[in-house]
N, C-alpha and C positions, 0 to 999 in steps of 0.2 A: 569321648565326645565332649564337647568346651561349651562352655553353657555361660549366662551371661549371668545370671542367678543361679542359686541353688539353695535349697531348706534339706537341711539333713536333720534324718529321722534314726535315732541312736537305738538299736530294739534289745528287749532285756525280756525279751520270751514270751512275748501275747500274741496269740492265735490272729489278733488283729492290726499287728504291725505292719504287712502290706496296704492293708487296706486307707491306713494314714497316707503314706504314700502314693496310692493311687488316688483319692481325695483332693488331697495337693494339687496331683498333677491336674487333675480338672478342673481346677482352679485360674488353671495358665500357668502355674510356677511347676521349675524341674524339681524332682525332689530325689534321694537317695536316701536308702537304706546301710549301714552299718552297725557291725555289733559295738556293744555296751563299751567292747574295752578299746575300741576306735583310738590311736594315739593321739595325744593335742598338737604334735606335727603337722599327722595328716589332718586332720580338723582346719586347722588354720591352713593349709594349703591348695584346701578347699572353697577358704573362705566363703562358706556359710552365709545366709543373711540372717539365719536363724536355725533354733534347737527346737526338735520335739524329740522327748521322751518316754519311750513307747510303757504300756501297761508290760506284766508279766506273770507269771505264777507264783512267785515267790515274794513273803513278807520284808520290809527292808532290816527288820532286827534279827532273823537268821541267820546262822554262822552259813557262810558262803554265797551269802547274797550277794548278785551282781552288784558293782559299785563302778560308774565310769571316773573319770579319771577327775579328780577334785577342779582343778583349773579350768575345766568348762565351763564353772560359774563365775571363772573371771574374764573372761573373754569379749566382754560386755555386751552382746548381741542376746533380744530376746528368747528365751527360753519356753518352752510349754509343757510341762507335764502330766502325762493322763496317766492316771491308778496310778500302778507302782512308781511312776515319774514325778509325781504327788508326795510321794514318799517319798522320794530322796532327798525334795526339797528339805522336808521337816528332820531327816538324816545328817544332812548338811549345814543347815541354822539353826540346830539348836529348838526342832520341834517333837514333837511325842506321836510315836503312832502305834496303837494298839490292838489287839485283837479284838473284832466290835463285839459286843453284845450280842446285835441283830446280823448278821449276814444280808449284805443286797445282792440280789439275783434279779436282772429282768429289767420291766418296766417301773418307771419312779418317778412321781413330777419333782423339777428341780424350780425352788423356790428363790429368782431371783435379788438381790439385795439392792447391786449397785450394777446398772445397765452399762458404765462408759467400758471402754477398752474393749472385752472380749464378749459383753451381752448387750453390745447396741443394734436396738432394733427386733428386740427378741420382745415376747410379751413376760408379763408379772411371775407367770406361771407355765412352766415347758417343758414336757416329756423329755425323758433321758434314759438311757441303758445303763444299769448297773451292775459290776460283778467284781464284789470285791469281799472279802472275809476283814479286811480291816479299816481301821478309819482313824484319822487325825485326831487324838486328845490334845492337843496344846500347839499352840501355832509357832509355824518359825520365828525367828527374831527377822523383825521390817515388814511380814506380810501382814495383810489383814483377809479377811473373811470376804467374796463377793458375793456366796450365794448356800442356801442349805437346802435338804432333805427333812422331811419328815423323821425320816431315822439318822440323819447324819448333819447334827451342827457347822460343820461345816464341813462343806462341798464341794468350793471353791475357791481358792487365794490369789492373791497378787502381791506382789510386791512393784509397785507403781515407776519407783527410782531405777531399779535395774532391769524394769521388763521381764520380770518373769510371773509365770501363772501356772498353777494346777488346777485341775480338775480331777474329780472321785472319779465319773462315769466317762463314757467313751463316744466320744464324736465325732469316732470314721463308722460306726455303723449307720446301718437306714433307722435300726432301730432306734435310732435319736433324731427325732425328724430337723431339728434347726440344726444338727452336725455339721454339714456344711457353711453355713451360717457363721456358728460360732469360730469355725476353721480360718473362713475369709478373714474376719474378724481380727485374726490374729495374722494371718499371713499380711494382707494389706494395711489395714491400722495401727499394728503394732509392729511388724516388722517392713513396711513400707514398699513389700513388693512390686513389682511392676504389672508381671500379669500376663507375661508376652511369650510365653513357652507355647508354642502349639504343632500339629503335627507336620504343617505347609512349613512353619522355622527349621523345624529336625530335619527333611527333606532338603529343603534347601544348606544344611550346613553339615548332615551325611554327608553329601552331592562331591563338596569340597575336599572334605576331611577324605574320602576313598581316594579321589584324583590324586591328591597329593601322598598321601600312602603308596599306593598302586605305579604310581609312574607309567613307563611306557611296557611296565611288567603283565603278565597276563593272568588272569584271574579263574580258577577251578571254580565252579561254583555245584555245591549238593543240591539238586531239582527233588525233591520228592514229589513236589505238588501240591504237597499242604499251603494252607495260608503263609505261613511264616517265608518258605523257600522259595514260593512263588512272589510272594512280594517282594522278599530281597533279588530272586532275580532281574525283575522287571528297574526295582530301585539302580541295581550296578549298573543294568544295561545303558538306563540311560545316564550313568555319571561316567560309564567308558567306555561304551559302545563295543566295536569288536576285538576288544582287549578280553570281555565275558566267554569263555566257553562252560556253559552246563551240561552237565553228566545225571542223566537218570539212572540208577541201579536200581531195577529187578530185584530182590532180592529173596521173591519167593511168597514174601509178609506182607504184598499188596492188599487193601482192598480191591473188592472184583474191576475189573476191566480197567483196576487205575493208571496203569503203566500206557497203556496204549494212548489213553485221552489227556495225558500230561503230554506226552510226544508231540502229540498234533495242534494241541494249543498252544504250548511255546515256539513249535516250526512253522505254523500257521498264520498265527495269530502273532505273536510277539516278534516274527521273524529273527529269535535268537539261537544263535549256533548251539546245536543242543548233540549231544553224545548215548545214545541207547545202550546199556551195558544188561544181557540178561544173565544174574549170579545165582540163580539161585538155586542150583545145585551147592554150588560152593557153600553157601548161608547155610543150605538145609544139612550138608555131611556133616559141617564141625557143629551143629547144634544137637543132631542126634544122640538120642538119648543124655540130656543136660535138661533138669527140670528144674532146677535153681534158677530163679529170677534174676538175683542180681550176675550168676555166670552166664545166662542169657543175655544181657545186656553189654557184657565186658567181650564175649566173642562177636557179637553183633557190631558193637564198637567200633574193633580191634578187625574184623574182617572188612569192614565198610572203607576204613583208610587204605589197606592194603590196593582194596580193589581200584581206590581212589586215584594210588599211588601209580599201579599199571598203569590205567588210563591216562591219567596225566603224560607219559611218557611217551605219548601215540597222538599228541597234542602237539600242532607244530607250533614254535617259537617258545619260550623261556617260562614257564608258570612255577610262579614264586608263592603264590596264594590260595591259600580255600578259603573259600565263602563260606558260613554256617546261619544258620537263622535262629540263633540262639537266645532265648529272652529273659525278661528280668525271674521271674518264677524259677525259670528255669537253675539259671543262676543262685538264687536265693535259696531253691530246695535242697541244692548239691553240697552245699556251703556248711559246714559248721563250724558255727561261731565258739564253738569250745565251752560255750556257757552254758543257758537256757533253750537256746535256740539247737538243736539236733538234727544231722539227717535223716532224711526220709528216705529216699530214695537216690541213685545217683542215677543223671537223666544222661540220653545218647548223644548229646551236643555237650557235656561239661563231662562228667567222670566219665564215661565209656572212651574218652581219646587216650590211645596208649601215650607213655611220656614223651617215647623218640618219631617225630612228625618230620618230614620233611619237606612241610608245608609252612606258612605263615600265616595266621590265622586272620581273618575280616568278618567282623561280627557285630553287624551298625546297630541291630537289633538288642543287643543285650543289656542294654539300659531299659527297657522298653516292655509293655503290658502287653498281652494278644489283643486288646479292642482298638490298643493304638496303630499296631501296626494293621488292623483291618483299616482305620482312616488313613491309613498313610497309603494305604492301596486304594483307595478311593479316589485320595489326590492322582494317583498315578495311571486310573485310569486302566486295573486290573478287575476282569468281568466279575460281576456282583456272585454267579455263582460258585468261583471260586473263594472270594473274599468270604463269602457266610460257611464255608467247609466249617465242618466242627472239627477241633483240634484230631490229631493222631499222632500217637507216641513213636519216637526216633525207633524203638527197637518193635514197632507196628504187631503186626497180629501174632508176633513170638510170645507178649505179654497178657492175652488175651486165649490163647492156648493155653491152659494151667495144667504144668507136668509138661511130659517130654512131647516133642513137636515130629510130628511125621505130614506127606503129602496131602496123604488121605485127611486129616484133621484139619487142615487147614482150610484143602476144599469145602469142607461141609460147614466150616465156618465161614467163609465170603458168603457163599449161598443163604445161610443165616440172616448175618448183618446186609446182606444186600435186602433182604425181606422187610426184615425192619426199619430199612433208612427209606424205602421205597413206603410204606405206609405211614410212616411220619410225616413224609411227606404228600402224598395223599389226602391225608387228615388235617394239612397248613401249619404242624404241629412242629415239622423241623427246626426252624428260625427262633422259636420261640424256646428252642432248649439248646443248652450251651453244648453239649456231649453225647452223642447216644453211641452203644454199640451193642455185639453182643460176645460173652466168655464162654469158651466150651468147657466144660468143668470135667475134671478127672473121674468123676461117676457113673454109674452104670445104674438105671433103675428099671424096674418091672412095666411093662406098659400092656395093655390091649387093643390090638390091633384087628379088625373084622371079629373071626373065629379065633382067633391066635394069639397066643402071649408072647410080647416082644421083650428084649434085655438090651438096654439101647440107652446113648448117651444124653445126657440132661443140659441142657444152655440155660442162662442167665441173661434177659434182659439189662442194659443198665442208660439210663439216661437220667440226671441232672440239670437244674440251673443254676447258673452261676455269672458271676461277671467277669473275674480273671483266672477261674481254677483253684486259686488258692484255700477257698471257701465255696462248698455247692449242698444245693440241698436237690434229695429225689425228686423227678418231675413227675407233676401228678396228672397222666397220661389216663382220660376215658377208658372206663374198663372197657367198651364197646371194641376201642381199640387195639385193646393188649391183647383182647379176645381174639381176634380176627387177625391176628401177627401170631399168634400161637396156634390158631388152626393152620392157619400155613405154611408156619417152619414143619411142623408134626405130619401135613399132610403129603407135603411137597417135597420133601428133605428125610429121605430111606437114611436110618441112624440114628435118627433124634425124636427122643418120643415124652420128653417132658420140658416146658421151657418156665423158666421161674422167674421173676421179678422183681428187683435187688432195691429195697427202699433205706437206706444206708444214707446218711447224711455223710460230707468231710469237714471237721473233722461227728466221728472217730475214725471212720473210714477214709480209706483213699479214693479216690475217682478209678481208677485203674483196680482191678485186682490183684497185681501184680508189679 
């Protein structure tokens, strides 16, 4: 995707490097993510309007500390460094950085010096996040001090001539309330942005960039239904009309009743050529007995294209393309940067694709955050109920079953998670949490039933907030509520006689159990 601007964000392993990025982009400017050792090649062929350098776990005087590539600092375009980006500066000019004394964790007022450049419009005195085990003894050569801590002399630098700044603390969190502020600050005053990146721009230059890709070729498009696939299908259709054919698979790993109401709203409603395929016998034989998550996900993968591949061939006229609705996260989690940054997880739109495809891939979304592409289905005039779906993972209730996957578990899981997304909703409580579902867990516990002792499987509540996934904390759900959702998985649902409530932050935890 061709962007007219761009602020690239170089990450050296902080928990909160999307989240600079996503900052950015609400900002109005495009931004991108890249690791530490990003070549100055591609940098420059990028062309950048500017550098932020993301915090990380690691000190800059460690053997095997990240180090990007020295020429960056000559490239003459502003620079910004937060934590370890901080560090590099004083790595590179000739500054001292030590293990502090005190340790900053948390909250910490940062005490202004000199307001122009990056604290204009800030007051004397401004909350800040900090987390950092070391701190700057001696300054680079050209910078000076703009701002200190209580505990930390200095807080913040500039060097005025070449445009560039550090910062100690971190101002993509909320927990810095002028973060934003101080962001713009840099992005428009100091880097001169424009400001004009927005989701109606993207649409409109998607629109293009497909047509001209696409040709007079025909386009496979994956329907799950989720947000993501329903926006992009709605996006293609209108950039090719009936060049789009969508294929829904069945695959077994629905939520309840979802297959039928996907069908009828894009045949309906969208009036888009749509393909029903039910596999899931197929899905459930090669998964039998596989309780490995990530081999769950590679047959999942790996069967989804095959099925893709049949269909396609029952498809009249030449289909050169699949559609995926693959996102930046997504992207971002699969990815290892070889440095600081590790996988987590390999997701069903990025590592689950076998190598040999005999597809072409179209994937407009993969730059792109889940809340973006909810506005971009807004523009496009995609019903509000489907646009607020809470996310559902490419390899669906396979990951949510822990341990090996049969009929029987699966049913008594929809039935579940139908209970609970139905009082969530009841309670208004939906909308207001980014994820909810529920795990059937590999355990068997004791329960009492009337006269009788039952030996019967245990579920796992899980719902979170969050804003793009990357980072979520557990939603704190009325006990009235959780109350009255576990009477009636236990009451309603013969099998299940204990349900538990998963208050698990990410990190350390994942969103997913699996």
């Amino acid at each position: 995707m061709e962007h007219t601007q761009c602020l690239l964000v170089l990450d050296f392993g902080s928990q909160y490097t999307q989240l600079i990025a996503r900052r950015v982009r609400e900002l109005g400017v495009y931004s991108e993510i890249h690791p530490f050792h990003y070549s100055i090649e591609q940098i420059k062929q990028l062309q950048p309007i500017g550098l932020i350098l993301s915090g990380g776990p690691m000190s800059v005087y460690e053997k095997d500390a990240p180090k990007p590539d020295p020429r960056i600092f000559d490239l003459g375009i502003p620079i910004l460094g937060i934590c370890y980006g901080l560090q590099l500066f004083a790595d590179r000019f000739g500054g001292k950085v030590n293990s502090a004394a005190r340790r900053e964790y948390g909250k910490a007022d940062l005490l202004i010096d000199n307001h122009s450049d990056l604290f204009t419009g800030l007051d004397a005195i401004t909350s800040v996040w900090m987390s950092h085990g070391d701190a700057l003894s001696q300054l680079p050569d050209g910078f000076e001090p703009i701002a200190h801590s209580h505990n930390a002399p200095i807080c913040a630098i500039r060097n005025q001539k070449k445009k560039m700044f550090g910062v100690q603390f971190h101002p993509e969190v909320v927990h810095t309330p002028d973060g934003k502020k101080i962001l713009g600050n840099f992005i428009f005053k100091v880097c001169g942005a424009k400001g004009n990146w927005t989701p109606a721009s993207f649409v409109e230059q998607a629109e293009k960039e497909i047509r001209a890709k696409v040709g007079s070729a025909k386009v496979l498009c994956a329907l799950s239904g989720g947000v993501d696939s329903s926006v992009l299908a709605v996006l293609l259709h209108r950039a090719i009309g009936d060049q789009l054919h969508c294929v829904h698979i069945n695959n077994g790993l629905m939520r309840k009743n979802e297959s039928e109401q996907v069908v009828k709203t894009f045949r309906d409603t969208f009036h888009i050529s749509l393909s029903y395929v039910d596999a899931t016998d197929i899905f459930l034989s090669r998964l039998a007995g596989v309780d490995d998550p990530e081999k769950k996900r590679k047959i999942i993968g790996k069967t989804f294209i095959e099925v893709f591949e049949e269909e396609a061939k029952k498809v009249s006229g030449s289909i050169e393309f699949l559609a995926q609705g693959t996102l930046y996260p997504d992207v971002i989690e699969s990815v290892s940067f070889k440095g600081p940054s590790v996988t987590i997880k390999s997701h069903h739109n990025v590592g689950g694709l076998p190598e040999k495809m005999n597809f072409k891939l179209i994937e407009p979304f993969r730059e792109l955050f889940k809340d973006e592409v909810r506005e971009i289905g807004r523009l496009l005039d995609v019903p509000a109920d489907l646009i607020g779906r809470h996310p559902f993972p490419g390899p669906g209730l396979a990951v949510r079953v822990l341990g090996d996957i049969t009929k029987e578990k699966l049913t008594l899981l929809c039935e579940a998670d139908d209970i609970f997304i139905q009082e969530l909703k009841r309670s208004n409580l939906y909308d207001k949490i980014w994820q909810a579902f529920v795990v059937l867990l590999p355990i068997r516990s004791v329960g009492v039933m009337g006269d009788g002792r039952t030996y019967e499987n245990a579920v796992a509540l899980r719902a979170v907030t969050s804003v793009d996934g990357m980072t979520a904390d557990w939603a704190k759900i009325p006990n009235d509520v959780l109350a009255h959702i576990s009477n009636r998985i236990t009451n309603e649902l013969r099998g299940i006689n204990r349900v538990v409530y998963d208050i698990s932050s990410k990190p350390p935890a994942t969103i997913e159990w699996e």
